[in-house]
N, C-alpha and C positions, 0 to 999 in steps of 0.2 A: 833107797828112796829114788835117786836117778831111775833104775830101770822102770821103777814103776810109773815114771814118766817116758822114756824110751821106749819102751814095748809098742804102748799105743802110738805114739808117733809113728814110729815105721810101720806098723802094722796095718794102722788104719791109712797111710797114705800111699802105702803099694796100695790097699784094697779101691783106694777110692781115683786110683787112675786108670783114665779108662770109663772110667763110672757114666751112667746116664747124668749123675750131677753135673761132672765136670761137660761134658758135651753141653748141655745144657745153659754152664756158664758161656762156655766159648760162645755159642749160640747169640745167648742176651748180649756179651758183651762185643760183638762183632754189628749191635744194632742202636750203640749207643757211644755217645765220648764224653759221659759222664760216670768210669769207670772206676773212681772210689765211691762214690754212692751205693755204684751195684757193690762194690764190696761190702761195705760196712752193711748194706741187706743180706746179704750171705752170712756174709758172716755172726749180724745176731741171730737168724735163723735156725744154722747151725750152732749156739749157744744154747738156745733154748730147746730143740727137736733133741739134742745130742746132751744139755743138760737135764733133762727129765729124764732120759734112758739110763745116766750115770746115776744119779739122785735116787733111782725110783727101780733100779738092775734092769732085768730082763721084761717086768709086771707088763709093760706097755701094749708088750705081745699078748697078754694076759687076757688084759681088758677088751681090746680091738684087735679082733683074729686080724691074724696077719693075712689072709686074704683079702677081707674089706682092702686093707690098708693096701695090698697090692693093685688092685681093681682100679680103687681109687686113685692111684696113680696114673697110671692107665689113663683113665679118662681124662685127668687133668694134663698131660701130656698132649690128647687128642685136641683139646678146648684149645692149650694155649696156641698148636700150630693150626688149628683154624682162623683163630684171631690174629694170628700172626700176619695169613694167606690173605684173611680181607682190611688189615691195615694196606693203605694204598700211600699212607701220607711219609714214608721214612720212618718213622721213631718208632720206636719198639714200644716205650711209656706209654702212647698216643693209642697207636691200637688196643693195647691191653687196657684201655679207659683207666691207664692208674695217673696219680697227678707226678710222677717219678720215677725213677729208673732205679732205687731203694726200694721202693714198693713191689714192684714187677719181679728184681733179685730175692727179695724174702718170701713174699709169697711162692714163690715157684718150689726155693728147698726148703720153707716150710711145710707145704703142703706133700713132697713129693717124699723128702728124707723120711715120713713115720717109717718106720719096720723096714728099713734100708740095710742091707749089712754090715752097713760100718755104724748104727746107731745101734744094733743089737753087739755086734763085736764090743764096743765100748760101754755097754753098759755090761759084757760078761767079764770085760777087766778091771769093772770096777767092784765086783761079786768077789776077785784077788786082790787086788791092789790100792793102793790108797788112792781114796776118792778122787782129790784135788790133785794131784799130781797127772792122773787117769786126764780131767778134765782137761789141766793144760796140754798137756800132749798132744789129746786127741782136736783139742782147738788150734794148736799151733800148726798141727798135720792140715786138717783141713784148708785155714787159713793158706798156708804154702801152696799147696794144691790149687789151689782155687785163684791166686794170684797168679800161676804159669795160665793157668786157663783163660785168665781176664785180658794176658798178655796176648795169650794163641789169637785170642779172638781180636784181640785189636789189628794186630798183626795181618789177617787173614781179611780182618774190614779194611784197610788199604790196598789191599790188592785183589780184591774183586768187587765188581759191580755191586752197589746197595741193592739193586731189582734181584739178580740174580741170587747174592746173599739172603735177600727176606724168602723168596721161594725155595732155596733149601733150606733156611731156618725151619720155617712151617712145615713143610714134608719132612723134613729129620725128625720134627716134636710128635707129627701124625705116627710116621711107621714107630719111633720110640712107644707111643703109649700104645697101637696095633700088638708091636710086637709082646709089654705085658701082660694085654689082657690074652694073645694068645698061647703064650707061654703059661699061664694061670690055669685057663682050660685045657691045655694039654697031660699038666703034670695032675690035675685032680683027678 
């Protein structure tokens, strides 16, 4: 029973370091210091993108080719470092018109996590392994992950310029989704 909680743990949080997510986090959280809220949007996002993959196996892929779903990241990637470029005011919540920096966190890995590797990995360990066990693992992995990330980025918003940090926040987000949609059209 442990392994079946262990496997996913480590497995999904080698995979997800490194990840467009966790850049992503560092990203938001380097634009805010309201950094449990962005957690706790992470982290229900990642409950639900990541419990529907467990709940539901591999089907997700099924239903929405995983192209769309890569595409679509892609663009949402492009959108938020546009938005990001013409907030001029500081705040990350502000630009992105959300009333929240929970809102700005969950939407980002909700929309971006469908058909991510570590949401299909976790939904093929739950195809072996007991569900619930699967689930916390793979929640407790992310979660950790994601808390070194919220740190990076607080870490890195004290020691560089807000101006400077908001314009490679948005050009990280830009070539991040650039490079999707080009990677998408290469391999088809």
């Amino acid at each position: 029973m442990i392994i079946d909680l262990l496997i996913p743990f480590f497995v999904i949080g080698l995979a997800e370091l490194g990840d467009k997510t966790q850049l992503a986090i560092i990203l938001l959280s380097s634009r805010t210091r309201d950094h449990l809220k962005l957690l706790i949007g992470i982290v229900l996002a990642f409950m639900i993108v990541d419990g529907v993959a467990i709940l539901a196996g591999s089907l997700i892929t099924y239903i929405i080719p995983i192209t769309f779903l890569r595409i679509f990241s892609g663009v949402v990637f492009i959108i938020f470092g546009i938005v990001i470029l013409k907030g001029d005011n500081g705040k990350l919540e502000d630009s992105l018109h959300f009333k929240s920096v929970f809102l700005s966190g969950f939407t980002l890995i909700f929309i971006t996590e469908w058909g991510d590797k570590t949401q299909i990995a976790a939904a093929l360990f739950a195809s072996e392994y007991n569900t619930i066990m699967v689930l916390i693992g793979t929640l407790a992995s992310l979660t950790l992950v994601s808390i070194a990330a919220i740190y990076l980025g607080k870490f890195i918003s004290n020691k560089i310029n807000r101006k400077i940090m908001t314009r490679i926040a948005g050009i990280t987000f830009i070539i991040m989704g650039i490079s999707f949609l080009l990677f998408h059209f290469i391999i088809s």
